[in-house]
MMTF fields as JSON, N, C-alpha, C and O atoms, coordinates in Angstrom:
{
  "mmtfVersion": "1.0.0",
  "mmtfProducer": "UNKNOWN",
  "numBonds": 495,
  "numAtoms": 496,
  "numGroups": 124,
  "numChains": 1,
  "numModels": 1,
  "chainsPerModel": [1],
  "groupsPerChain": [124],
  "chainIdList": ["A"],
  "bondAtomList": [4, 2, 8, 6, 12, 10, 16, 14, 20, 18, 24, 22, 28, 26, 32, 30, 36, 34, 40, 38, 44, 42, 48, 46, 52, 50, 56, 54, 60, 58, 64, 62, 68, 66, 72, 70, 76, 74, 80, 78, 84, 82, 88, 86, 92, 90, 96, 94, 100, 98, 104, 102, 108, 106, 112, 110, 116, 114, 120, 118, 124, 122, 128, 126, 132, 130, 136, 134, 140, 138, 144, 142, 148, 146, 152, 150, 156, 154, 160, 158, 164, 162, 168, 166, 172, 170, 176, 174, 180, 178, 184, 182, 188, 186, 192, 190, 196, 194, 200, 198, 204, 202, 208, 206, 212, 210, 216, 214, 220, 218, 224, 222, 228, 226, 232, 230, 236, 234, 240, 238, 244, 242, 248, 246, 252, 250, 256, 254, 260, 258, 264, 262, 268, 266, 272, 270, 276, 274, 280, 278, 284, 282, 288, 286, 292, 290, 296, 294, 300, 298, 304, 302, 308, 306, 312, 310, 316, 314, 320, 318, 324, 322, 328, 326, 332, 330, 336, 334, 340, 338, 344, 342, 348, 346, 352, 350, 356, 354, 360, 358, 364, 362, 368, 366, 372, 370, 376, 374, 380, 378, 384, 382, 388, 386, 392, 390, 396, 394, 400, 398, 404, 402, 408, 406, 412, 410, 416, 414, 420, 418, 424, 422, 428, 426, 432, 430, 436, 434, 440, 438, 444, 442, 448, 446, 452, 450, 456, 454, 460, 458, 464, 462, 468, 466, 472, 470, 476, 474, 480, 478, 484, 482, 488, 486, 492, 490],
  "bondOrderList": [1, 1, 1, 1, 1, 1, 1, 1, 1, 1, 1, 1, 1, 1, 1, 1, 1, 1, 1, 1, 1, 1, 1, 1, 1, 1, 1, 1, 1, 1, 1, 1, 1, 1, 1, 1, 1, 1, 1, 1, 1, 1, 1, 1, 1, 1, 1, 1, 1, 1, 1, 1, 1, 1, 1, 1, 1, 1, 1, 1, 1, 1, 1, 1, 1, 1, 1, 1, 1, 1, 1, 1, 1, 1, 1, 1, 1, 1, 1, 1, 1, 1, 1, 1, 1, 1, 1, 1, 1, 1, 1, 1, 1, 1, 1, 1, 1, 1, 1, 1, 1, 1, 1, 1, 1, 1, 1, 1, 1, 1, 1, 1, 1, 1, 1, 1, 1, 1, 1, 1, 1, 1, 1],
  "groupList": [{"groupName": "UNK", "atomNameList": ["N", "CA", "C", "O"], "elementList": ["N", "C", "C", "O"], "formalChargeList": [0, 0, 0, 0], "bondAtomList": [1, 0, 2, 1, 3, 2], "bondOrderList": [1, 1, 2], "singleLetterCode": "X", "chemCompType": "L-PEPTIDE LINKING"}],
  "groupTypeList": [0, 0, 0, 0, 0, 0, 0, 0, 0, 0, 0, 0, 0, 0, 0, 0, 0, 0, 0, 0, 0, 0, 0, 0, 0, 0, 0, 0, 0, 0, 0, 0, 0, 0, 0, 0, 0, 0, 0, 0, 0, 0, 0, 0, 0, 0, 0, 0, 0, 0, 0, 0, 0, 0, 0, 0, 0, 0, 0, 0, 0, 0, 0, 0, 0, 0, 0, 0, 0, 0, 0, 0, 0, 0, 0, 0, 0, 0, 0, 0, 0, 0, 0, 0, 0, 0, 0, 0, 0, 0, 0, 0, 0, 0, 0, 0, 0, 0, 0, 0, 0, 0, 0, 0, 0, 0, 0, 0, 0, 0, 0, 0, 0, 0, 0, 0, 0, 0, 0, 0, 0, 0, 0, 0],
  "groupIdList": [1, 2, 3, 4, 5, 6, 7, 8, 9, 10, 11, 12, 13, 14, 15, 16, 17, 18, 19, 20, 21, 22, 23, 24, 25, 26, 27, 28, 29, 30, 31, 32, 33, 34, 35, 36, 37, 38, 39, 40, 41, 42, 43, 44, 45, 46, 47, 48, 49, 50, 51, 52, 53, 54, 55, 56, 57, 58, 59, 60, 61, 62, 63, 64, 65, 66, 67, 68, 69, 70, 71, 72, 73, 74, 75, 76, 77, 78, 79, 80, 81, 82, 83, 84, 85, 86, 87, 88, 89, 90, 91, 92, 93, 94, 95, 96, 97, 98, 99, 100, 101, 102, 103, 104, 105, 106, 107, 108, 109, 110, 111, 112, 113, 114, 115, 116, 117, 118, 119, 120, 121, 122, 123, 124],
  "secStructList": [7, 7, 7, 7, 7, 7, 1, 6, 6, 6, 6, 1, 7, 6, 6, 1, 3, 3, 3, 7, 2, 2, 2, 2, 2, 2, 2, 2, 2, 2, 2, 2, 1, 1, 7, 6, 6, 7, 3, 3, 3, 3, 3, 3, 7, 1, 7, 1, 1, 1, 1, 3, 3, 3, 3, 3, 3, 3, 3, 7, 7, 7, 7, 7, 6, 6, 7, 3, 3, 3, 3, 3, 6, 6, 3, 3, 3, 3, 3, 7, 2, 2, 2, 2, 2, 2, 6, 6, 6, 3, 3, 3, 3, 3, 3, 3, 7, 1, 1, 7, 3, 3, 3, 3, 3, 3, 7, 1, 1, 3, 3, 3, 3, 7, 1, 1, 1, 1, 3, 3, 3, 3, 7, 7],
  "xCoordList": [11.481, 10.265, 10.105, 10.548, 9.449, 9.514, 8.049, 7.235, 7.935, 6.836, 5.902, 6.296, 4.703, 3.538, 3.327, 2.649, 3.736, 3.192, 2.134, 2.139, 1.026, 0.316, 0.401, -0.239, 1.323, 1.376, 0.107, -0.45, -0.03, -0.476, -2.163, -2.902, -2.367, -4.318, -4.434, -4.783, -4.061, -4.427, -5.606, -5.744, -6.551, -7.408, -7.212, -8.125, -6.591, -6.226, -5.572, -4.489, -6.174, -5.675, -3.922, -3.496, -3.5, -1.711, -1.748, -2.722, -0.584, -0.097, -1.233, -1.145, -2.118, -2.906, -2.322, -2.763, -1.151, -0.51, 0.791, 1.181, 1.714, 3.022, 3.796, 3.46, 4.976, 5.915, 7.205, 7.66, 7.888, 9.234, 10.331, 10.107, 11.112, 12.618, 12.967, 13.489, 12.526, 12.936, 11.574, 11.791, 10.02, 9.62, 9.862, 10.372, 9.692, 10.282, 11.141, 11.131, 12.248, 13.548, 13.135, 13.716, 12.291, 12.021, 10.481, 10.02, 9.66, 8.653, 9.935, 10.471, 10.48, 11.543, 12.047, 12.215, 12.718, 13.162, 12.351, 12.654, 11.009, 9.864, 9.498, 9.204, 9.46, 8.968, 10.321, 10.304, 10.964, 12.45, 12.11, 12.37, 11.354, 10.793, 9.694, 9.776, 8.507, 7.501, 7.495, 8.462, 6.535, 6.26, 5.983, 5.005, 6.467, 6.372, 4.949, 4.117, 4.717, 3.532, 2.706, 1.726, 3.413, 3.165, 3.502, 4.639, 2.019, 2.224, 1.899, 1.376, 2.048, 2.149, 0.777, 0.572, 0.39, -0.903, -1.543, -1.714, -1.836, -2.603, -3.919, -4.431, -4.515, -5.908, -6.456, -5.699, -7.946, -8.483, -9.285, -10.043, -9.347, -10.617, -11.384, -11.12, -12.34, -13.242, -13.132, -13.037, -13.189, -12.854, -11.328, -10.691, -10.795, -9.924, -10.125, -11.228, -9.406, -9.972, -10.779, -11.429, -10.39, -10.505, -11.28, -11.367, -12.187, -13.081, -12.549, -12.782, -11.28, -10.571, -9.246, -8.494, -8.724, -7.338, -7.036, -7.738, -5.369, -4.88, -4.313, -4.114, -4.187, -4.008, -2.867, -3.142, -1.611, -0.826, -0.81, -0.794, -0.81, -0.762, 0.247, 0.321, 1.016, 1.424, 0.448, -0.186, 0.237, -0.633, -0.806, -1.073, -0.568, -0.921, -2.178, -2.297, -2.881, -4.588, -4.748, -4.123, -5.472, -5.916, -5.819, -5.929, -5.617, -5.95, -7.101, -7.549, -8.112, -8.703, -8.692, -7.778, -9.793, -9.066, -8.726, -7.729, -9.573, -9.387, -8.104, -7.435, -8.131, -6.533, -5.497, -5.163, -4.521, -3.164, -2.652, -3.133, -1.445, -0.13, 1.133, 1.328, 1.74, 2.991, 3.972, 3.741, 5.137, 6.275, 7.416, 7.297, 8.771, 9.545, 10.773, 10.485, 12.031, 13.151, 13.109, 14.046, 11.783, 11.435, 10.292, 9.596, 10.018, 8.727, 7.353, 7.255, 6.414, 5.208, 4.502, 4.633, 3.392, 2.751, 1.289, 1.164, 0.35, -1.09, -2.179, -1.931, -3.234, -4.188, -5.208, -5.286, -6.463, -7.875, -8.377, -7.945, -9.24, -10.208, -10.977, -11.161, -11.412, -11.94, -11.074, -11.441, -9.976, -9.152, -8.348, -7.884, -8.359, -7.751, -8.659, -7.883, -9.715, -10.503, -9.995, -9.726, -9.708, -8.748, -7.254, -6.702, -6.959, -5.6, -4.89, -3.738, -6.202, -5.384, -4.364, -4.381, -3.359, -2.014, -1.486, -0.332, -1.406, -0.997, 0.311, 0.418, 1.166, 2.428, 2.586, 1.957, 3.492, 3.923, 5.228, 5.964, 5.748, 7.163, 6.936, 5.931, 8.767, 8.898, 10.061, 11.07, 9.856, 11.019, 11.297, 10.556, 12.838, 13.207, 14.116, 14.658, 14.186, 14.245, 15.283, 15.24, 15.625, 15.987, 15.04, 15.191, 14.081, 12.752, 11.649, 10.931, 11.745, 10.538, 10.838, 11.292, 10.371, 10.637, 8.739, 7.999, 8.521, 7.106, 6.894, 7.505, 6.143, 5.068, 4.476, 4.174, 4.226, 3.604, 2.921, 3.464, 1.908, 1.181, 1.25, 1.947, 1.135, 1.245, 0.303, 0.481, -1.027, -2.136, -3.097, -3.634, -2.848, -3.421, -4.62, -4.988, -5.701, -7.255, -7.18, -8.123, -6.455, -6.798, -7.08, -6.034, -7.85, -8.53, -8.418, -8.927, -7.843, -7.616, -6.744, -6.859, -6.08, -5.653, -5.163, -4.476, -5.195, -5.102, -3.472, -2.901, -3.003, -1.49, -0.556, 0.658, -0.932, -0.741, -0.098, 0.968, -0.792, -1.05, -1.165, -0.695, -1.917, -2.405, -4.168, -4.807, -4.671, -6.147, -6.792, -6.757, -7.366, -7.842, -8.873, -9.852, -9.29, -10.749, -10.885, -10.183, -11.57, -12.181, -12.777, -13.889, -12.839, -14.354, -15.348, -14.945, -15.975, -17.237, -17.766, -18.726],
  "yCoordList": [-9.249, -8.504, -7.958, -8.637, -6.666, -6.045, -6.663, -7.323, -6.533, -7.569, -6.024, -5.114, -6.235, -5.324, -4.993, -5.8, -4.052, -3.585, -2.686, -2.057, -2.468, -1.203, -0.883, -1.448, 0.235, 0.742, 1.939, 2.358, 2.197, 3.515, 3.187, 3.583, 2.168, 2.096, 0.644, -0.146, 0.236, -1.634, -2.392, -3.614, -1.397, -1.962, -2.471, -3.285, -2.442, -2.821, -4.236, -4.415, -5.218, -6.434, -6.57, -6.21, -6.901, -7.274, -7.994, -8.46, -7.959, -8.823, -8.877, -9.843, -7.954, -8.094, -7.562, -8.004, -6.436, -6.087, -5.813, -5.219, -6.216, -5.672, -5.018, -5.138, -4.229, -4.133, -4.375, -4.51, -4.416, -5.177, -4.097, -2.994, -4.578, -3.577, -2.281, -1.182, -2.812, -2.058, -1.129, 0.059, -1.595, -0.682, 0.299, 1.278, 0.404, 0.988, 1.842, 2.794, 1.564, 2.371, 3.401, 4.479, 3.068, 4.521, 4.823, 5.558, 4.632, 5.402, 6.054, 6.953, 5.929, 6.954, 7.658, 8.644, 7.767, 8.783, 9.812, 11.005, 9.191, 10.177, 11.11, 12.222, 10.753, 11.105, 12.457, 13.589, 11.771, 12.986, 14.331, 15.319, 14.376, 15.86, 16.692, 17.91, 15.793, 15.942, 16.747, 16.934, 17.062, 17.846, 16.915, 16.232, 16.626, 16.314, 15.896, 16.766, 14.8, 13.914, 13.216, 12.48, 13.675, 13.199, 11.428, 10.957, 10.52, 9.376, 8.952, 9.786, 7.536, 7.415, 6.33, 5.544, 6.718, 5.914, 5.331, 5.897, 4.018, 2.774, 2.603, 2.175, 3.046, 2.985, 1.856, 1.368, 1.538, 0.5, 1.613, 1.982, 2.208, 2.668, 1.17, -0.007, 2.127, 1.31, 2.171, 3.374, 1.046, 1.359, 0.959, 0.187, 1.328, 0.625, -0.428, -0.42, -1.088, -2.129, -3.505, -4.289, -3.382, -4.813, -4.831, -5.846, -3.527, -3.208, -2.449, -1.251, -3.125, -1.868, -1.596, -2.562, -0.252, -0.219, 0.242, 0.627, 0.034, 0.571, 2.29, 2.662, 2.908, 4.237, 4.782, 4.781, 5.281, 5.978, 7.051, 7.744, 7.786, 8.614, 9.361, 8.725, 10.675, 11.529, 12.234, 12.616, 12.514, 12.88, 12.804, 11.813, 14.091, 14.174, 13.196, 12.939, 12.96, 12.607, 12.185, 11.156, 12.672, 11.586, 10.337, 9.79, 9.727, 8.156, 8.092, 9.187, 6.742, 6.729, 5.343, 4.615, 4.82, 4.001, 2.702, 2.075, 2.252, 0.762, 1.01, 0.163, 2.211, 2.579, 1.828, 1.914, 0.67, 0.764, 1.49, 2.513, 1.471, 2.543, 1.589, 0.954, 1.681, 0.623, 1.909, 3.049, 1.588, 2.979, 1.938, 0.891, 2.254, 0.97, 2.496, 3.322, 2.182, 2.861, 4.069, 4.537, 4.775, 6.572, 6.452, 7.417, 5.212, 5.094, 5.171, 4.376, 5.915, 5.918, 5.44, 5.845, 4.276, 3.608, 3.282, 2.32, 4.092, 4.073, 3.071, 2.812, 2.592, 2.069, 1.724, 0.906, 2.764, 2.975, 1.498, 0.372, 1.834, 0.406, -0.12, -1.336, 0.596, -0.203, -0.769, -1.764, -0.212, -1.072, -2.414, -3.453, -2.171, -3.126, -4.36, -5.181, -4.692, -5.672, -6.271, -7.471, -5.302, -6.155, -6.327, -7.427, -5.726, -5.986, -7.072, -7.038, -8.102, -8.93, -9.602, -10.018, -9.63, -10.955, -9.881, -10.308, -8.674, -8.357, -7.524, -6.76, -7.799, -6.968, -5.98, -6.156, -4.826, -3.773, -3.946, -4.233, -3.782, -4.012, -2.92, -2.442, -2.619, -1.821, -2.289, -2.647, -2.287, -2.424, -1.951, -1.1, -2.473, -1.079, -2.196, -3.002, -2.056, -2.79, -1.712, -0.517, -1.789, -1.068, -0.098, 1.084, -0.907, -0.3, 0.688, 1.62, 0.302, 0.912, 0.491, -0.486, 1.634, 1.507, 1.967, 2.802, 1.166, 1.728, 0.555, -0.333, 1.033, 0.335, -0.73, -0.589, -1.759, -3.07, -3.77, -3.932, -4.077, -4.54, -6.348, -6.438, -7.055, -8.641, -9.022, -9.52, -9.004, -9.235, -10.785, -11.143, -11.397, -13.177, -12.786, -13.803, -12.044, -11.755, -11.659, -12.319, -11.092, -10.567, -11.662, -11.95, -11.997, -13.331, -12.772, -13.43, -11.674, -11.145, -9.31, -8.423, -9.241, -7.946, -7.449, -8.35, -6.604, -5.849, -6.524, -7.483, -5.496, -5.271, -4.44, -4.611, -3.973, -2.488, -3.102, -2.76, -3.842, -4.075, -3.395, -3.705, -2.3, -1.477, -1.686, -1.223, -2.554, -2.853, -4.349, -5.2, -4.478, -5.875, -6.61, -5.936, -7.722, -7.835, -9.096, -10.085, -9.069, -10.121, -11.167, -10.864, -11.992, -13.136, -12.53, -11.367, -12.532, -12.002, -13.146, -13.096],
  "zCoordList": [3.639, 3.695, 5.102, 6.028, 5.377, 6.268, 7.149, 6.504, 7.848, 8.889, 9.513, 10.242, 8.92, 9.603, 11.003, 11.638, 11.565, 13.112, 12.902, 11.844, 13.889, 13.936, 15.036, 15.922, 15.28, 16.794, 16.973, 17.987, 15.859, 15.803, 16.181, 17.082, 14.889, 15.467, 15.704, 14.827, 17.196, 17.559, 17.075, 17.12, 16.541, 16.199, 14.854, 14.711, 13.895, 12.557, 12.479, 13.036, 11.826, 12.383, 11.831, 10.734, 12.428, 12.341, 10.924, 10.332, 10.597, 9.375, 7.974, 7.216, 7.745, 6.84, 5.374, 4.313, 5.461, 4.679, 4.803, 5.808, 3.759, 4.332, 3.248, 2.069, 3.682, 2.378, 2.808, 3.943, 1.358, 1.029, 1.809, 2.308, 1.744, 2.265, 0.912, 1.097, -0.295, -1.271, -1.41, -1.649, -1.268, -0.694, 0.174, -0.372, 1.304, 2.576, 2.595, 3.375, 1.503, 1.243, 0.065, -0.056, -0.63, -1.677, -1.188, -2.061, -0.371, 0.104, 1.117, 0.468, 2.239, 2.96, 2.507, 3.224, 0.938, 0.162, -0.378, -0.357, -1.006, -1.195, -0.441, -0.879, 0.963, 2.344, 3.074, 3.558, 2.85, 3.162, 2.752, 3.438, 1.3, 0.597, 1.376, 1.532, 1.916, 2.279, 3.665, 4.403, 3.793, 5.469, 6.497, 6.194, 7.59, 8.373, 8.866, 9.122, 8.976, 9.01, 7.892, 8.013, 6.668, 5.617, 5.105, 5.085, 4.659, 4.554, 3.496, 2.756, 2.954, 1.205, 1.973, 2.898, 1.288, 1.331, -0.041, -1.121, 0.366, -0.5, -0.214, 0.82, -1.411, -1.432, -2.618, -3.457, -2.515, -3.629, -4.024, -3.128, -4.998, -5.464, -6.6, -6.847, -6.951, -8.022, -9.572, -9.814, -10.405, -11.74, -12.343, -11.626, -13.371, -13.762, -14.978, -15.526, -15.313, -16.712, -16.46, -17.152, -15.081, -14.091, -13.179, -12.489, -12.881, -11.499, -11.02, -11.185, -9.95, -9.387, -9.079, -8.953, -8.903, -9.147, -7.784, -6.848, -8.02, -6.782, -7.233, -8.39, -6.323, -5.546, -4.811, -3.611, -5.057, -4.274, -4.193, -5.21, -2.492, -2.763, -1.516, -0.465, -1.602, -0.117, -0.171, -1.155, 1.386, 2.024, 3.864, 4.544, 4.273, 5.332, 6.58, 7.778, 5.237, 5.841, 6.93, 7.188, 7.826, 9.359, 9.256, 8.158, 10.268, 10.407, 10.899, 11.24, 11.156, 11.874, 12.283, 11.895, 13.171, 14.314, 13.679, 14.039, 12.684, 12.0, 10.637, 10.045, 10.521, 9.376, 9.738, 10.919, 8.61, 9.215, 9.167, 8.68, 9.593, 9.585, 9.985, 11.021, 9.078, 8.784, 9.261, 8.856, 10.202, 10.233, 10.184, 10.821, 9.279, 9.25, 8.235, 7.369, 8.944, 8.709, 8.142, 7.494, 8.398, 7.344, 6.666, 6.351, 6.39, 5.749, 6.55, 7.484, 6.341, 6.756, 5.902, 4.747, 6.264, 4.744, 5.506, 6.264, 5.238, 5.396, 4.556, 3.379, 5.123, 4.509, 5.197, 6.114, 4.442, 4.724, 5.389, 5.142, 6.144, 6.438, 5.289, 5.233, 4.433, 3.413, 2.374, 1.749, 2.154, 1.041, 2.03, 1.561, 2.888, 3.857, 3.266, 2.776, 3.165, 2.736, 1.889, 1.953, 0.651, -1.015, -0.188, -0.154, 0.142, 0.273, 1.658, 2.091, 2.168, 3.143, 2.386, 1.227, 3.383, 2.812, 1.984, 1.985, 1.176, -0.09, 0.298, 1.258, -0.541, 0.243, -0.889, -1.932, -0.717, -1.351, -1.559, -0.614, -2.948, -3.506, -4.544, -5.07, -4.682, -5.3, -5.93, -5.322, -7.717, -8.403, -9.385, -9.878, -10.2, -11.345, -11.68, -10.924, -13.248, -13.862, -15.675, -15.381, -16.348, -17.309, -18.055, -18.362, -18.239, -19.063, -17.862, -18.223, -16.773, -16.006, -14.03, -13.435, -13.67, -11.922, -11.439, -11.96, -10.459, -9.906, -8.169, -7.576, -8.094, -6.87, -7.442, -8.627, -6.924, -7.319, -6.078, -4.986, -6.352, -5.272, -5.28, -6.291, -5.077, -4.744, -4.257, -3.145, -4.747, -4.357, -4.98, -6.028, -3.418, -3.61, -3.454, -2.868, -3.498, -3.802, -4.827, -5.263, -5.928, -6.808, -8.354, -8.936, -8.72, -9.617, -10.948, -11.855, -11.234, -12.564, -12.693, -11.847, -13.769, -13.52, -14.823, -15.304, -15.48, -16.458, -16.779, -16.259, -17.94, -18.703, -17.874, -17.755, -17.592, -16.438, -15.039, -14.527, -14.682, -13.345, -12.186, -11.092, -12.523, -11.722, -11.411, -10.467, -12.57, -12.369, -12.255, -13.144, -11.014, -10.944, -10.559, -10.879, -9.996, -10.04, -9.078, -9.291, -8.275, -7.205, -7.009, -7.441, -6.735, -6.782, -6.052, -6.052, -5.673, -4.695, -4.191, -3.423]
}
């Protein structure tokens, strides 16, 4: 697993999210297409089957100062200050399998989550 730096905004606490090597290696391939400054970014929205889902997306978008920004062998991998909240500890993996390839999140907050596993739900 690839180990979280934020060079970019110090203010983002270290190690709150990370991703895998097999992440890393197909967000860098995605990114090869893209324009220059372009980052895959992980967001929490709300809604979903479970409360709330996760979000990928490319995208140029600003950072701002509490944003991570993960940079690791081509990969640029963003995440808002507010999803940063769901996602402490949660790492990003990516796998493929015969039947199906995607993004998968690994999320120890998460107290419930759909079929999908794209939608999930919190204690409060």
């Amino acid at each position: 697993m690839l180990e979280t730096q934020n060079t970019v905004h110090p203010q983002a606490p270290p190690q709150v999210f990370s991703i895998t090597d097999a992440a890393a290696a197909r967000i860098a391939f995605l990114l090869s297409d893209e324009p220059p400054g372009t980052k895959f970014w992980v967001r929490v929205d709300g809604g979903g089957c479970s409360g709330f889902q996760y979000h990928f997306d490319l995208t140029p978008g600003n950072l701002c100062p509490a944003d991570l920004l993960i940079q690791r062998g081509g990969a640029s991998v963003a995440v808002d200050e507010v999803s940063l909240e769901f996602l402490q500890n949660a790492v990003l993996d990516y796998e493929e399998d015969l039947s199906s390839a995607g993004f998968v999140v690994k999320n120890p907050n998460a107290t419930a989550r759909c079929g999908c596993g794209n939608s999930f739900s919190v204690a409060l």
